[in-house]
GUVEXRO-799476 format. One record per residue (C-alpha): residue number from 1; residue in three letters; z, y, x. Coordinates in steps of 0.05 Angstrom, whole numbers, plus 5000, padded with zeros to 4 digits. Layout:
<rs>
+-----+------+------+------+------+
! seq ! type !    w !    v !    u !
+-----+------+------+------+------+
! NUM !  ala !    Z !    Y !    X !
...
+-----+------+------+------+------+
</rs>
This chain:
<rs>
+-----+------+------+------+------+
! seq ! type !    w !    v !    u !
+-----+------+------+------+------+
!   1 !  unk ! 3036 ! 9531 ! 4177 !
!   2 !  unk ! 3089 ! 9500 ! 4145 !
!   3 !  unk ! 3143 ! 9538 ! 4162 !
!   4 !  unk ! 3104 ! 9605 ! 4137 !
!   5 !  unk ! 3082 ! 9563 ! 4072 !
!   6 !  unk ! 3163 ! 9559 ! 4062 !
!   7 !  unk ! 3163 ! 9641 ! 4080 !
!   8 !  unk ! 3119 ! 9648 ! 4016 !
!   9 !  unk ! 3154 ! 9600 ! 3974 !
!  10 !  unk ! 3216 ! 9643 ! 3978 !
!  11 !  unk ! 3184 ! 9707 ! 3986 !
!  12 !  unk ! 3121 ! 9717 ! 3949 !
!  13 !  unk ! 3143 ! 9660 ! 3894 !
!  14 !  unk ! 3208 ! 9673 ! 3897 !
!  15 !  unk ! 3219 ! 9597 ! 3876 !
!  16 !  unk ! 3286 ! 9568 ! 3871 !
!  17 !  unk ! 3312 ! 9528 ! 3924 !
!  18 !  unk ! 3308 ! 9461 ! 3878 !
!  19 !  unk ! 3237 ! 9480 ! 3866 !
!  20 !  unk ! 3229 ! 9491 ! 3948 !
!  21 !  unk ! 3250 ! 9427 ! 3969 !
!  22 !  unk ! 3207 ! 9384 ! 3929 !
!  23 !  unk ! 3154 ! 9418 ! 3952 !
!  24 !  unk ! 3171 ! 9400 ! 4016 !
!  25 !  unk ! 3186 ! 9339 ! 4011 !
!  26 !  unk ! 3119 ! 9318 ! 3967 !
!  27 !  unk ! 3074 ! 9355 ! 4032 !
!  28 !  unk ! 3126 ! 9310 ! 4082 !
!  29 !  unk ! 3108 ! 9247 ! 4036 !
!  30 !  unk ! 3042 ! 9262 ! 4042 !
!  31 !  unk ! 3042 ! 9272 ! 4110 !
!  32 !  unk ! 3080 ! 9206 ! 4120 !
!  33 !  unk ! 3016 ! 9172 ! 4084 !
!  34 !  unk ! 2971 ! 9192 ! 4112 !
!  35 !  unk ! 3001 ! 9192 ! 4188 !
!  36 !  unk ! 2976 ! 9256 ! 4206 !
!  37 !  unk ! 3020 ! 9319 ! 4230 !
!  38 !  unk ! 2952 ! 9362 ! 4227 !
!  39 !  unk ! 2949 ! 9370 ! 4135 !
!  40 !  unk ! 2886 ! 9408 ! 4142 !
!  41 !  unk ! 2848 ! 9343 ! 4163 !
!  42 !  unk ! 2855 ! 9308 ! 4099 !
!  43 !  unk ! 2801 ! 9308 ! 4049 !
!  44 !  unk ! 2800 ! 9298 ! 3972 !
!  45 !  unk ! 2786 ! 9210 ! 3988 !
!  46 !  unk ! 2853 ! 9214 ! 4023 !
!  47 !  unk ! 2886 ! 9244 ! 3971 !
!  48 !  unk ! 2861 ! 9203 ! 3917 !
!  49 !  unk ! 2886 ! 9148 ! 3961 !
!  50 !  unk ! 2949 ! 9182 ! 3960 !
!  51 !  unk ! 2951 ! 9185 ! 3881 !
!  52 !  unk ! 2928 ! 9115 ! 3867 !
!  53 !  unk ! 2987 ! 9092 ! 3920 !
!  54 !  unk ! 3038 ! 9137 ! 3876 !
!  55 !  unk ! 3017 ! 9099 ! 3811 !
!  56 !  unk ! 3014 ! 9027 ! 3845 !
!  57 !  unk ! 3083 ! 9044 ! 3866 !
!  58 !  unk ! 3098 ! 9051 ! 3787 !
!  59 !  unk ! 3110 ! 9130 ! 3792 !
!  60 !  unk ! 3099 ! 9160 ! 3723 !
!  61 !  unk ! 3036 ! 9202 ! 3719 !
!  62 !  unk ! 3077 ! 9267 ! 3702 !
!  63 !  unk ! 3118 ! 9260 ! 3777 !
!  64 !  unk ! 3043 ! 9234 ! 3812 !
!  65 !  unk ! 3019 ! 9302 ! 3780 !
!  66 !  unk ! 3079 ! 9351 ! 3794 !
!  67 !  unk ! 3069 ! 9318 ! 3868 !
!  68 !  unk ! 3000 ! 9340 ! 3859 !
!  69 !  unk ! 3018 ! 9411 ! 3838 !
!  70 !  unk ! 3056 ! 9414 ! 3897 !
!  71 !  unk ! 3005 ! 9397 ! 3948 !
!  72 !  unk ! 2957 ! 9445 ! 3912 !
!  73 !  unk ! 2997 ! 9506 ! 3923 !
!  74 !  unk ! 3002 ! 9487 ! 3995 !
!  75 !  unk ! 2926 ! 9476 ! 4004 !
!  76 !  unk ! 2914 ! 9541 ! 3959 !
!  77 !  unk ! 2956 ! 9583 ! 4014 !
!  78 !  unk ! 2917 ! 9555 ! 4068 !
!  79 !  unk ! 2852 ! 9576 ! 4036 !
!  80 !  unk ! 2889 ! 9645 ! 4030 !
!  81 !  unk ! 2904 ! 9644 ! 4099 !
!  82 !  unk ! 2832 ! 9633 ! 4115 !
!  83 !  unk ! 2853 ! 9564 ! 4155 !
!  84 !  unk ! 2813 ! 9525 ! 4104 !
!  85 !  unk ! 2749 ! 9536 ! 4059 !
!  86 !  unk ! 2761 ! 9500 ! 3995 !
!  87 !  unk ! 2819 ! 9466 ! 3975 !
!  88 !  unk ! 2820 ! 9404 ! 3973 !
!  89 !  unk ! 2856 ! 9382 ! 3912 !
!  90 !  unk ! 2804 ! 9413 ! 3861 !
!  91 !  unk ! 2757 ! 9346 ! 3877 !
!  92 !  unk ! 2805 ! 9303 ! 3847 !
!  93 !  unk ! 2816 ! 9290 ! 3782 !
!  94 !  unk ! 2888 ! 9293 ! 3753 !
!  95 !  unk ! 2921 ! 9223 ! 3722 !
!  96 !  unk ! 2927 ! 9244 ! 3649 !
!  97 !  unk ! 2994 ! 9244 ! 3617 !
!  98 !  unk ! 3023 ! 9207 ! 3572 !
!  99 !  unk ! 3051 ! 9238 ! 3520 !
! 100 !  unk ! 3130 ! 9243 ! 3498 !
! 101 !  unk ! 3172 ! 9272 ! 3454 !
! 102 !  unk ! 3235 ! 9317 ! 3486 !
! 103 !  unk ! 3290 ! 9268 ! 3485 !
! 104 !  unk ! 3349 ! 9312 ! 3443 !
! 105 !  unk ! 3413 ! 9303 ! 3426 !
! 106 !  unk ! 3444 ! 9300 ! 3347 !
! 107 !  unk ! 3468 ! 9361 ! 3325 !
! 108 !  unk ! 3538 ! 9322 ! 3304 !
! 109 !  unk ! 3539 ! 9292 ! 3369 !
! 110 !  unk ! 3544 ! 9359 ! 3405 !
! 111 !  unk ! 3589 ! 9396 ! 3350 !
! 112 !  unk ! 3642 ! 9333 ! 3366 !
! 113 !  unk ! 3646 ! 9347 ! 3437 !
! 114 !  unk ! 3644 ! 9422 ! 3433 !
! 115 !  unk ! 3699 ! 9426 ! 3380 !
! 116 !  unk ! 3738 ! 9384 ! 3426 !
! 117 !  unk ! 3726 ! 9415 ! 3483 !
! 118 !  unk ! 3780 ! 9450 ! 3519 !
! 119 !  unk ! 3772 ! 9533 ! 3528 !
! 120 !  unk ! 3847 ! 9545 ! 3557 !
! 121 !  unk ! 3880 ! 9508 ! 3606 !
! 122 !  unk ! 3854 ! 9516 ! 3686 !
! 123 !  unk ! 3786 ! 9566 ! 3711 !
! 124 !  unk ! 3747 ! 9493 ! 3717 !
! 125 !  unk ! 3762 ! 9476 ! 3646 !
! 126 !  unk ! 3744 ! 9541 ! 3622 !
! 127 !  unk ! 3680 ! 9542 ! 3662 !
! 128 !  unk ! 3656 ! 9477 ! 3642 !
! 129 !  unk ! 3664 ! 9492 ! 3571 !
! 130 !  unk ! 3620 ! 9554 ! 3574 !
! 131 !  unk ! 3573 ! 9524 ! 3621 !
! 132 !  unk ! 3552 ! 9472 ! 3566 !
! 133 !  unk ! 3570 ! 9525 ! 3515 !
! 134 !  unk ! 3514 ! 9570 ! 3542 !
! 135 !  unk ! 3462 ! 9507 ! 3549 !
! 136 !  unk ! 3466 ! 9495 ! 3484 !
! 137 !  unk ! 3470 ! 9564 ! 3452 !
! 138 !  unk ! 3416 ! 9591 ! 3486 !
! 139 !  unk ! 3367 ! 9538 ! 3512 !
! 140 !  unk ! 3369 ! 9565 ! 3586 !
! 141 !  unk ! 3346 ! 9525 ! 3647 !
! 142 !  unk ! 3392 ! 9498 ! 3697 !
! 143 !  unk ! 3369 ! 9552 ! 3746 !
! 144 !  unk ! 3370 ! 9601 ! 3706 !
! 145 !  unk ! 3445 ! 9589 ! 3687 !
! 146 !  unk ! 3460 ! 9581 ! 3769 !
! 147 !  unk ! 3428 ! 9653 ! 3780 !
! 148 !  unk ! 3473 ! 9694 ! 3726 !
! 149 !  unk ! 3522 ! 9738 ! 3743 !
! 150 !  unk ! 3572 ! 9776 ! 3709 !
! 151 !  unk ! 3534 ! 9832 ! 3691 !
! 152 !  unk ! 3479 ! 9780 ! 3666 !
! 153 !  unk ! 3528 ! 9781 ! 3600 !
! 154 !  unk ! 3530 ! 9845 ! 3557 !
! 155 !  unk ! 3584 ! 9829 ! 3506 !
! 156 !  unk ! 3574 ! 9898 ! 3471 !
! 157 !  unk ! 3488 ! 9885 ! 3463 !
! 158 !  unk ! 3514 ! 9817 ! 3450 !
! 159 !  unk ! 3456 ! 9781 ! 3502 !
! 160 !  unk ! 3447 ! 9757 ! 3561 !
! 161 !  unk ! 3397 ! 9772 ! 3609 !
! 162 !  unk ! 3358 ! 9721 ! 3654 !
! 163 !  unk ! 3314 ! 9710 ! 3710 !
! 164 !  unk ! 3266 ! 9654 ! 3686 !
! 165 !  unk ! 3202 ! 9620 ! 3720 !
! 166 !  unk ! 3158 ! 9671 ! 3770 !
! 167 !  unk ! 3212 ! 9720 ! 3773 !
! 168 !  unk ! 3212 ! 9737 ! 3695 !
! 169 !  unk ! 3270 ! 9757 ! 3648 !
! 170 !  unk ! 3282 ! 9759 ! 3584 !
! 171 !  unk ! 3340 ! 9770 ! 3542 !
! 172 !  unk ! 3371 ! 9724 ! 3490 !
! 173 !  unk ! 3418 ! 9739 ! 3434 !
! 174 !  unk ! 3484 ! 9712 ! 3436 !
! 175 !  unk ! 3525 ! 9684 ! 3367 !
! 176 !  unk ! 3589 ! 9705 ! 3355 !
! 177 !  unk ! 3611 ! 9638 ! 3364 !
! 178 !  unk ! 3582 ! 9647 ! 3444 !
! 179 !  unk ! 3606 ! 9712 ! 3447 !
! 180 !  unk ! 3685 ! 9685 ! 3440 !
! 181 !  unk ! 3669 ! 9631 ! 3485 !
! 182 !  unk ! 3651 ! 9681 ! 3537 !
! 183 !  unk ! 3705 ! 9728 ! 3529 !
! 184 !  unk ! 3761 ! 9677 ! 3541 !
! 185 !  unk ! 3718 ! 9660 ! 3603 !
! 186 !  unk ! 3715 ! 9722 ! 3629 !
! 187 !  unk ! 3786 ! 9737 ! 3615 !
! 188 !  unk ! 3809 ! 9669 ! 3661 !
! 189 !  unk ! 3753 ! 9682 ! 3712 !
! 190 !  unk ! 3780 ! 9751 ! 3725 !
! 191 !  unk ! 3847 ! 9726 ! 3736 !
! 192 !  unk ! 3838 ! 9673 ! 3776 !
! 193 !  unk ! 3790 ! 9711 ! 3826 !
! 194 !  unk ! 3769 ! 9784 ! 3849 !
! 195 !  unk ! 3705 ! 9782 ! 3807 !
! 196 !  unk ! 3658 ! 9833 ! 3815 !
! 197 !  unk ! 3607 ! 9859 ! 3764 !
! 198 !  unk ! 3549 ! 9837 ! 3820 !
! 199 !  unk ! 3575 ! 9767 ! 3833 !
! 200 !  unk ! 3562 ! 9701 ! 3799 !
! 201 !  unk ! 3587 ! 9691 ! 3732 !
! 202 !  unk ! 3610 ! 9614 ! 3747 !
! 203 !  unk ! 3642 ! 9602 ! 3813 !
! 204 !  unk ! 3671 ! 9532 ! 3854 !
! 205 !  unk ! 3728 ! 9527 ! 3864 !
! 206 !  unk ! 3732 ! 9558 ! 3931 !
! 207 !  unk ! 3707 ! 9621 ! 3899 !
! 208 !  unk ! 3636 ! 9603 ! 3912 !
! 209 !  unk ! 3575 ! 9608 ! 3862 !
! 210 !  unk ! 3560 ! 9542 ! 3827 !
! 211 !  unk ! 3497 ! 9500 ! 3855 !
! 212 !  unk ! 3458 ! 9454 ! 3807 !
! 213 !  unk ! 3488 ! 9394 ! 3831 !
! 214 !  unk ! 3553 ! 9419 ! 3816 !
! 215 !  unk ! 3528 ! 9447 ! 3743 !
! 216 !  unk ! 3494 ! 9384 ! 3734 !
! 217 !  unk ! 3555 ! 9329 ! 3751 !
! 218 !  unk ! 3598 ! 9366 ! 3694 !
! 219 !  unk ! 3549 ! 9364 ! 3647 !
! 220 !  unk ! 3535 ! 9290 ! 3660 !
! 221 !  unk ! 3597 ! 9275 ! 3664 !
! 222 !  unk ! 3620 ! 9306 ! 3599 !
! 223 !  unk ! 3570 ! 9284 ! 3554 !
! 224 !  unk ! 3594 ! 9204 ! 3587 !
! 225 !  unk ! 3664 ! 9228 ! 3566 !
! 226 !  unk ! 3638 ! 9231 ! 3493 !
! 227 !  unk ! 3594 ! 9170 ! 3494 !
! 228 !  unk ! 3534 ! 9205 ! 3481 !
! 229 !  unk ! 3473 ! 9150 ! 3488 !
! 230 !  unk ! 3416 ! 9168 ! 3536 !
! 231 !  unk ! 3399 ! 9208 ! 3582 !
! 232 !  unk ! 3450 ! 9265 ! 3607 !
! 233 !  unk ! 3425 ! 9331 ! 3635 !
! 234 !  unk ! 3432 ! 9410 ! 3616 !
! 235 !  unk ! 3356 ! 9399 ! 3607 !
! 236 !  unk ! 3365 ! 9360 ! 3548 !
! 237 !  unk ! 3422 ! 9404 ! 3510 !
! 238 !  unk ! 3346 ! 9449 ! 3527 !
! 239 !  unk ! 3311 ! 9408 ! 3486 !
! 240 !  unk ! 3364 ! 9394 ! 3435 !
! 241 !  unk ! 3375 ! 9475 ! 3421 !
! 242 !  unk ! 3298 ! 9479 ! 3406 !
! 243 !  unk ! 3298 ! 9416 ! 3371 !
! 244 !  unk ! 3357 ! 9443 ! 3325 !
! 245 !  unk ! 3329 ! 9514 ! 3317 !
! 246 !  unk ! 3267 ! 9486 ! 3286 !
! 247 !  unk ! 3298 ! 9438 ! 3243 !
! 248 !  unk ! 3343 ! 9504 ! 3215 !
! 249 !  unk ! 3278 ! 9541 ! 3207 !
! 250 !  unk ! 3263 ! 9572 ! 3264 !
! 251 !  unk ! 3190 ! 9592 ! 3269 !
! 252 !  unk ! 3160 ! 9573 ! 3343 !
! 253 !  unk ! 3139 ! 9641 ! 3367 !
! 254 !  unk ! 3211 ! 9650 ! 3367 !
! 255 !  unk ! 3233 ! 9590 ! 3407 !
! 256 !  unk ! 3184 ! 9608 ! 3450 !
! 257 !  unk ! 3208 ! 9668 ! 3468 !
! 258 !  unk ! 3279 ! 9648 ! 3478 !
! 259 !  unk ! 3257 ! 9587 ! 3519 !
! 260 !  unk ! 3217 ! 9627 ! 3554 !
! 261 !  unk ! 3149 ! 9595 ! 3555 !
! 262 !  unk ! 3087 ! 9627 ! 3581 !
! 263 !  unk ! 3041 ! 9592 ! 3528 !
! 264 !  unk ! 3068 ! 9566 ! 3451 !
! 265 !  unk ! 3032 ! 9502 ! 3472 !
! 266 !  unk ! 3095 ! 9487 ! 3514 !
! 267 !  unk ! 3138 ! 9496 ! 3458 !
! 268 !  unk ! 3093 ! 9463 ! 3397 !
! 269 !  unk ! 3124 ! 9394 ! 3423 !
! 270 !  unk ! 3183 ! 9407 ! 3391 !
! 271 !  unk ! 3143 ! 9403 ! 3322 !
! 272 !  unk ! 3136 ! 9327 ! 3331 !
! 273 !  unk ! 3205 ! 9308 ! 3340 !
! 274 !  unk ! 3212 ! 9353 ! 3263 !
! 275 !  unk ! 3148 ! 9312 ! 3238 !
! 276 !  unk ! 3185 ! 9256 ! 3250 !
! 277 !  unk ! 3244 ! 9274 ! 3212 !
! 278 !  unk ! 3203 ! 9296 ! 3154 !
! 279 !  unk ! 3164 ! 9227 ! 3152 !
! 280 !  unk ! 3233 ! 9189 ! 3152 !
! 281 !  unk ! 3257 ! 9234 ! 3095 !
! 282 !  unk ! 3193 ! 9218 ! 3062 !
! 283 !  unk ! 3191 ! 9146 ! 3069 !
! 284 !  unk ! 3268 ! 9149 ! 3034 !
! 285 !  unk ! 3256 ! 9187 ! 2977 !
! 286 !  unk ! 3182 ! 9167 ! 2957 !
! 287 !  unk ! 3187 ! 9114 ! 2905 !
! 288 !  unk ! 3110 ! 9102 ! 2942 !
! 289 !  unk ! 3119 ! 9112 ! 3011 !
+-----+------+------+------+------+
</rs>
């Protein structure tokens, strides 16, 4: 059953292969656990069992419950399958969350390492530079930026077009500023290899489309280079173009849309981080506060 849960996954889902194999790998942990090859045995007590291991391990409740999500969906296809009657999962009650505000970057932070960021020079340069160009001007996931291609980017609509969660797109608006970026990009990537309309927008350097691994080592790595304090990930430069665009004014429906959230819950976390910043401003200036 496994191996046509994985058939779905890519097929029906259409997940990315990040997304695939920690699926896996939660069902193979679980499996592990409990010391069973047979998953269709276990019951809702052995999965509790499972949980409260997780957290006496000292595993944040968010990863116990993305684990959980992902044993869920597995149990939910074998219920669709007809190989089991309820699923198992739903007798268990989730570990709640604790809440956190988006770690995000300083807006001078990121304007000092993009203004010295290099845009000429070799393709790898050039590609870095728009990779975390594109993070930051447009709030896109890691994935997302992996699955662009070339004709992803319409300079003369001046957007971009991506492929989101469950298969979605959406198109976001690209600044001037971006649009430059890109166009030197394009110009190098064009004449360092036979690019095609159809294939990738960033490419290895053996020609190859980038992998996230690859997208995420220069983005870590750069943001080291600059001494920026915390963590380092294209998910944050996420988090810090939201964070920005509300602090500028931006009304949420509108991140939303560009972040591509299904529900404006998702995005209203972005209002505490600018509650925050109103409070300090407050406490400064009120001869009271």
């Amino acid at each position: 059953m496994l191996h046509s849960f994985l058939q779905y996954l890519q097929g029906e889902k259409r997940y990315s292969q990040h997304t695939i194999h920690a699926y896996m790998s939660d069902i193979g942990q679980l499996a592990d656990y409990l010391q069973i090859k047979d998953l269709q045995q276990a019951d809702h007590r052995q999965l509790r069992g499972w949980y409260s291991e997780l957290l006496r391990q000292g595993l944040s409740t968010r990863s116990v419950n993305r684990k959980i999500t992902s044993v869920s969906t597995f149990f939910k296809y074998l219920v669709r399958e007809q190989v089991l009657q309820q699923n198992p999962v739903e007798k268990v009650v989730n570990p709640k969350n604790s809440k956190r505000l988006p770690f995000f970057y300083k807006e001078e932070q990121l304007k000092e390492m993009l203004d010295a960021e290099v845009n000429e020079g070799s393709y790898e340069q050039c590609r870095n530079h728009a990779m975390i160009e594109l993070f930051y001007g447009t709030g896109m996931r890691l994935s997302e930026l992996v699955g662009l291609t070339i004709s992803s980017v319409s300079l003369s609509n001046q957007t971009v077009k991506v492929l989101g969660k469950g298969n979605k797109q959406r198109i976001i608006p690209l600044s001037p500023h971006l649009q430059e970026v890109l166009v030197k990009y394009l110009e190098v990537l064009k004449s360092s290899y036979e690019a095609l309309p159809k294939s990738s927008l960033f490419l290895t350097k053996k020609g190859e489309p980038v992998y996230p691994g690859l997208v995420y080592r220069v983005v870590h790595r750069r943001l080291a280079e600059q001494g920026v304090s915390g963590k380092k990930s294209p998910h944050v430069l996420r988090h810090s173009f939201a964070t920005h665009m509300l602090n500028k004014g931006s009304d949420l429906n509108s991140i939303k849309e560009l972040l591509g959230h299904t529900s404006l819950s998702a995005t209203q976390v972005y209002t505490h981080n600018n509650i925050e910043k109103l409070l300090k401003s407050y406490r400064n200036a009120h001869p009271h506060a």
